[in-house]
N, C-alpha and C positions, 0 to 999 in steps of 0.2 A: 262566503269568500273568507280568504283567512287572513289575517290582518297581519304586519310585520311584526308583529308583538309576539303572535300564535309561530309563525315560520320560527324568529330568535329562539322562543321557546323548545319546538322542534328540531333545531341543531343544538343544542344544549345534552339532550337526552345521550345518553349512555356514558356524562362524565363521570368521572371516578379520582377520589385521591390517593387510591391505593399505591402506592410505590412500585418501582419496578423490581422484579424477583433480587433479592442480597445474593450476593456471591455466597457461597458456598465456601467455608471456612474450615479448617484442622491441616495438620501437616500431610495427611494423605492426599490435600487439595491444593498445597501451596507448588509454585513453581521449584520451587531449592528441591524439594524432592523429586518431582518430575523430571526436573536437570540430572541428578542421580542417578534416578533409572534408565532415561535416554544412554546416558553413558556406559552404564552395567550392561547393557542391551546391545550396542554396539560392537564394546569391546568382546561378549558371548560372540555376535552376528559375525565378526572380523577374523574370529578365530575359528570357527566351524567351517567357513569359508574358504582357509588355507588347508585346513582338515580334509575338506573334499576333495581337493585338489587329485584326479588320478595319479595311483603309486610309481606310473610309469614315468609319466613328467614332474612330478613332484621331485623339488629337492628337499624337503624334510622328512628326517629319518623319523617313518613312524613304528619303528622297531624301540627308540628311546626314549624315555620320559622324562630326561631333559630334555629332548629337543622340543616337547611339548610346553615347558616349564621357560625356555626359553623363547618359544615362541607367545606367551602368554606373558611374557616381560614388554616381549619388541612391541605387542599390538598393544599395550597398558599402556607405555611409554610414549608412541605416537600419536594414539588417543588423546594421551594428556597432552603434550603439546601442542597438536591444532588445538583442543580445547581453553590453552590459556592463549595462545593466538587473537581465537574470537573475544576472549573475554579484555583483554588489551586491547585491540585494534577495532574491534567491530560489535562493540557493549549493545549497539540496538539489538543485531541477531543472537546474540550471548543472549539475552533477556527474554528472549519470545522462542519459548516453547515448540511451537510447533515449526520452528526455522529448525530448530535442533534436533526437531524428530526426522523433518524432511529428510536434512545431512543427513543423519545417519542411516535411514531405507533405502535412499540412493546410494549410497556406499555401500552397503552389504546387496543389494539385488545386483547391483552392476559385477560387484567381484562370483556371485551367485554365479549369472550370466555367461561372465567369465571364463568361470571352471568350465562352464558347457560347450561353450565355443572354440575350445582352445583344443578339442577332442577335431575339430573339422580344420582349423588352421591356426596360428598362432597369431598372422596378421591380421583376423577379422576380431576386433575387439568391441565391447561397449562403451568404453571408456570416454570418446567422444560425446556419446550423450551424454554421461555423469557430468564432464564437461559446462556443455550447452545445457541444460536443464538449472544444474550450479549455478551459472550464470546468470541465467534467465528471474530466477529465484532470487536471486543476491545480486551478487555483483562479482566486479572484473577479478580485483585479489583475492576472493576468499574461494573462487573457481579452479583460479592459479593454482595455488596454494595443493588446495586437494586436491586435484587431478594430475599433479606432478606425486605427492606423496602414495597415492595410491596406484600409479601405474608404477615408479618403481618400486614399487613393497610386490604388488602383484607377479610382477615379471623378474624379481631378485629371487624367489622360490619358487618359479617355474621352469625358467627356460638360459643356457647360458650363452644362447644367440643375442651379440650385442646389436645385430640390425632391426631385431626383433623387439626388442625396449628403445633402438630410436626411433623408428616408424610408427610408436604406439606415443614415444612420449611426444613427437611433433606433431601428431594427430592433434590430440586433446590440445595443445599450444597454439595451433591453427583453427580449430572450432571458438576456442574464447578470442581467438584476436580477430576472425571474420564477424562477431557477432558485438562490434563493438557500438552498433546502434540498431535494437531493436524495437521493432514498430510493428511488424507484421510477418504472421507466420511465416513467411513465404524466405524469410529472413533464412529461415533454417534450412530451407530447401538448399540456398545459395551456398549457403557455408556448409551443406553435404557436398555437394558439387566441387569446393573450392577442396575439400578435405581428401577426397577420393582422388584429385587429380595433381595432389600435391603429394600422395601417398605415392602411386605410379611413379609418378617422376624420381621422389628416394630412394623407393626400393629397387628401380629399375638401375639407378646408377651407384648404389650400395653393392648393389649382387654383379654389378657388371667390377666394380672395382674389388670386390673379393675373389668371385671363382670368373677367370675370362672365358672358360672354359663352358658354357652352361647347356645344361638340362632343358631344354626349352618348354618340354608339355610342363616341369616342375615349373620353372621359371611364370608359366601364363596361368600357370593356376592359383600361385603365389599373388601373384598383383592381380586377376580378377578377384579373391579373399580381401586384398586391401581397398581396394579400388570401392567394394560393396560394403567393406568398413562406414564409408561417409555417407553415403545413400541411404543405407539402412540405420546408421545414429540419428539423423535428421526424421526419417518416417518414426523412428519411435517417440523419440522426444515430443511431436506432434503429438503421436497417441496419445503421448503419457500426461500432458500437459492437464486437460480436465479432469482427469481423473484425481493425480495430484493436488489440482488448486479445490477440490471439492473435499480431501478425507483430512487434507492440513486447514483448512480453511484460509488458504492465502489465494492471492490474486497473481496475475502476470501484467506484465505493461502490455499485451494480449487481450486482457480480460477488461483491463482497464480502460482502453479504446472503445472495446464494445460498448461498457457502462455509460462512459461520456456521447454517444448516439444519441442524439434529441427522440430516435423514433424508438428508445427503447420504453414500454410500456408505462413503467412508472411514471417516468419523466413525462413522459405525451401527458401521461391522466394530468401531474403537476402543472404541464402548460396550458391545460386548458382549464382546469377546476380552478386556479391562484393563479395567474400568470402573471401575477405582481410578484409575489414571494421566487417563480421563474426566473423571470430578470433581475432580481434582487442577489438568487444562487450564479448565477452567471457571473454577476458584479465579483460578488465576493468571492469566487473561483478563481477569478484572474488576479483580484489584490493579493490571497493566500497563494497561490499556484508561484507568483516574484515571490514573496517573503522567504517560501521553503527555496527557492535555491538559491536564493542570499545568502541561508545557511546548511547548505549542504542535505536538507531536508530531501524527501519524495515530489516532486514539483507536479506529478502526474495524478498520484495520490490523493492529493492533496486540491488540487482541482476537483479530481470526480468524488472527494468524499462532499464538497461545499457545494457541490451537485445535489447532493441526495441529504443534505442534512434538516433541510426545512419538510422536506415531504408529507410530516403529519398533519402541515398546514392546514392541508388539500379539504380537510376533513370538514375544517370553520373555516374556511376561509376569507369570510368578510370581519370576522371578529381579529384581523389584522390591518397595519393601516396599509400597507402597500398594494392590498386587494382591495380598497375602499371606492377609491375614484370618485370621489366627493359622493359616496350616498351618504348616511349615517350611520353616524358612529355609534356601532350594536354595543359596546361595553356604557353609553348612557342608559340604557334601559334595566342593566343589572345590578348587582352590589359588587365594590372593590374584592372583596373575597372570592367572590364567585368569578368574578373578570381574572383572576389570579389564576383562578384554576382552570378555566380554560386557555392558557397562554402556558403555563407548566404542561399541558395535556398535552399538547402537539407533538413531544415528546415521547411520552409512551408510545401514543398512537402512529406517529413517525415511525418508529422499531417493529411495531405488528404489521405496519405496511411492506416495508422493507423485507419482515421476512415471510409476509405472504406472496412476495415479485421474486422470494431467494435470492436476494444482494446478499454478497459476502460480507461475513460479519463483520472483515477488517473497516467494511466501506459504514456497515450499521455502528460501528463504535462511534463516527462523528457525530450523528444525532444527539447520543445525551452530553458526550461529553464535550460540546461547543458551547452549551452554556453552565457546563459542570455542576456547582450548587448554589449558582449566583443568585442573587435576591432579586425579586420581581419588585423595584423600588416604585415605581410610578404608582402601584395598588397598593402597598404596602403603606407608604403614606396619605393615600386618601383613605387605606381602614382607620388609620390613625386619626384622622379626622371625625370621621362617621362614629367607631365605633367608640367603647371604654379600651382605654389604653391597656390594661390589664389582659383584656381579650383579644387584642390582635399579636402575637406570638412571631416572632420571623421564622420561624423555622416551616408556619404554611405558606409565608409565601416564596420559598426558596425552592429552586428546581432537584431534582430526585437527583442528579447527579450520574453519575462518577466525576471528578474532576478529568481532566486532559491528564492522560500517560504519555504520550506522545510529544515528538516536536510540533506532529502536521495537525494532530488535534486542537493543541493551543495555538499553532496560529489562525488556525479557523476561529475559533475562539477570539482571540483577539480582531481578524479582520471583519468577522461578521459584525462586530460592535461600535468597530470605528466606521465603519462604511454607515450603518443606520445612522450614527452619528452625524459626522460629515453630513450627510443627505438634509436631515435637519437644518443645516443652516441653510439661511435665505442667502445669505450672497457673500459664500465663501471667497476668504483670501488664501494665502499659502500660511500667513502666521496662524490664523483663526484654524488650520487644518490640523496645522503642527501642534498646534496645542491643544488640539483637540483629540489627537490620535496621543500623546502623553500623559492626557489626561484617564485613557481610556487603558492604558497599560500599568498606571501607577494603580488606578483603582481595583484594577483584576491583580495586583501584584499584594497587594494591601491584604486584599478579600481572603487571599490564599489559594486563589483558583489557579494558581502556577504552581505549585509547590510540589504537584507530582510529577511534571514536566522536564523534560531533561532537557531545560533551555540555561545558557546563561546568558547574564548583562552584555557580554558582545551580541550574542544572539540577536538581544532584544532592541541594542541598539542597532543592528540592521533589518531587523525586522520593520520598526518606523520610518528608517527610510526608503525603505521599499512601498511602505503605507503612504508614505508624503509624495514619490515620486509619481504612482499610481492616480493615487487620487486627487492630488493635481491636476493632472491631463482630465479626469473626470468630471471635476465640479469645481473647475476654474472659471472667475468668474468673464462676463461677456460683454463686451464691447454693445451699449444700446446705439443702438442704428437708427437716424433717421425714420419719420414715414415716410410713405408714399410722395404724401401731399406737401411735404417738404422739399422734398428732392426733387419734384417739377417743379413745384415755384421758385426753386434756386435755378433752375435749365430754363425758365420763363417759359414753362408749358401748361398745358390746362391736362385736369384728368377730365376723359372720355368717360361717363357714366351710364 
């Protein structure tokens, strides 16, 4: 029979302190270049795009080569401007790569699209989904923004029907403003529906107030084209939705619901292999999940990333204490060194789990970098003890890192540490909490584990109250209540036994 000592031994087996892969380094890997190229690539995609355009509805003369040169101005010119837009207004998406790749393949396959459909009618456009997709992806003004500048750029070189650019530009107007709380696909169905029957109604009393006169087979073939405008932007968008959050590697509040599902794989193994460390991500989901919209953070994000950031628990999971439940405590039987490195390890292992269930990566960036490169202090001072001071180095026992790029990373980061914290005390007050969660920010502040964070001091001053308001309610302390045999001998009764 194998003894606890043999089993300890037997989850130990496959630790490693090998690091996790370094980023890949040189100017052909940095983002400033990729930003570069996304933009050379668009402005190429933007201009080939109007190029297409048949000669017949095309109004650029492609008989001149200025109108080439000039067209090669207009689509530079508007490039750069949304481009300094984002980088003013919207620096998270300005920063990430692959938002900027999205923008711009949405933008050139929609005007793509475009060219092709405008051969069958003018009122059946894409642009709606560009829209709703935009949307879906981002947000409300950067939607705005581009799908007003691309319907009319689109339709200022095609067509010089002004009912034809307003039915297209209150399209796309109507798609971001039905879709102003999204939760579930079906969200798009609605706002197809709303879109196609807001189209009808325009165009029907556009063309009744221009020609009184009308063509009626014209007239029902015109508004069945709009009509199936909305219908068919909503079915793509759908389509196009996985496909999308799988080649950019981004998520939707779509994708993000599903994650947060207790019965989704990962999770179930987590609830049932640690389901101390379970209830612990839960905790700490709901403290981080307030903090990000304290500060205009991802609230949703943010949740399901403190969801899945312990995962590699699952692995040892009694060599934690929140999976303990009074057995014994498995780090008395090894060396502080080695206790280090299996509490760094959950990490790694955390990331290979993760992408053996393919969680998206944005949700795998929590794992390392919620404890960034912070020191494993509780082992670090017992090597100091144990061993020659010469030999215990902090650099083993500090986590592999990345530090927090993010707002939602570092508040994970900070919420996971104050919640363990907190939990620790026997019989918390709200001053014991408060000073406990500032103690727990100044130290991460000090360490430098913020310093790649795009948080500032207001930030972080609501961030803690959102941590004291939270945790408060949580492990406030409790009114002791008589017993039993109290409370009847005050009523002058006997317990029945």
């Amino acid at each position: 029979m194998a003894t606890s000592e043999d089993e300890s031994q037997q989850s130990l087996e496959g630790l490693s302190n090998e690091p996790v892969k370094p980023v890949k380094t040189g100017f052909i890997y940095s983002p400033v270049f990729h930003k570069y190229l996304i933009f050379i690539l668009t402005i190429i995609g933007i201009f080939i795009s109007y190029i297409l355009i048949p000669s017949e509805t095309s109004r650029i003369s492609k008989l001149s080569l200025v109108s080439y040169v000039g067209l090669i101005i207009y689509v530079t010119s508007i490039t750069s401007l949304f481009t300094i837009y984002l980088q003013r207004f919207w620096s998270t998406y300005f920063a990430s790569t692959r938002h900027l790749g999205l923008l711009s393949t949405l933008t050139i396959s929609t005007l793509l699209l475009n060219v092709l459909t405008f051969s069958f009618s003018p009122y059946f456009s894409f642009l709606p989904s560009l829209a709703m997709l935009v949307r879906i992806f981002t947000n409300f003004q950067i939607s705005l923004i581009l799908s007003i500048v691309v319907t009319v750029s689109t339709y200022m070189f095609i067509t010089n029907d002004v009912s034809v650019l307003a039915i297209n530009l209150f399209s796309v107007i109507i798609s971001i403003f039905s879709l102003a709380k999204i939760q579930q696909r079906a969200d798009l169905v609605k706002s197809g529906v709303i879109i196609s029957a807001v189209n009808i109604l325009l165009l029907g009393s556009i063309k009744i107030i221009i020609s009184p006169t009308l063509d009626f087979n014209q007239f029902f073939n015109s508004m069945a084209w709009a009509a199936g405008t909305g219908i068919f932007s909503a079915v793509y968008s759908i389509g196009a939705l996985p496909f999308l959050e799988s080649i950019f590697g981004l998520v939707t509040s779509f994708k993000l619901f599903e994650l947060a599902n207790p019965n989704q794989p990962l999770l179930r193994q987590l609830m049932l292999k640690a389901p101390g460390t379970y209830q612990h991500s839960l905790i700490v989901g709901n403290l981080a999940e307030a903090a990000a919209e304290a500060i205009n953070g991802d609230p949703l994000l943010t949740r399901v990333g403190a969801m899945y950031h312990d995962v590699g628990k699952m692995i040892r999971p009694y060599f934690f204490i929140e999976n303990q439940q009074g057995l014994e405590n498995q780090h008395s039987k090894i060396s502080p060194r080695l206790s280090a490195l299996v509490i760094t390890s959950h990490v790694k292992e955390g990331i290979e789990l993760a992408k053996e269930y393919k969680i998206p990566s944005i949700i795998i960036d929590f794992i390392p970098m919620h404890h960034g490169t912070s020191l494993v202090a509780y082992f670090f001072h017992q090597a100091k003890q144990t061993e020659k001071q010469e030999d215990v180095l902090e650099e083993h026992f500090r986590y592999p890192g990345p530090k927090p790029r993010t707002k939602e990373t570092a508040i994970l980061m900070l919420a996971d540490a104050a919640e363990a914290a907190v939990r620790a005390i026997s019989k918390p007050s709200v001053e014991q909490i408060q000073k406990t969660i500032g103690k727990i920010i100044k130290a991460r502040l000090e360490d430098g584990q913020l310093s790649e964070a795009p948080l500032t001091l207001v930030d972080l001053e609501r961030i803690s109250t959102e941590f004291l308001r939270v945790l408060q309610s949580l492990y406030h302390s409790r009114i002791e209540y008589p017993s039993e045999e109290k409370i009847m001998k005050d009523l002058g009764r006997k317990i029945i036994k």
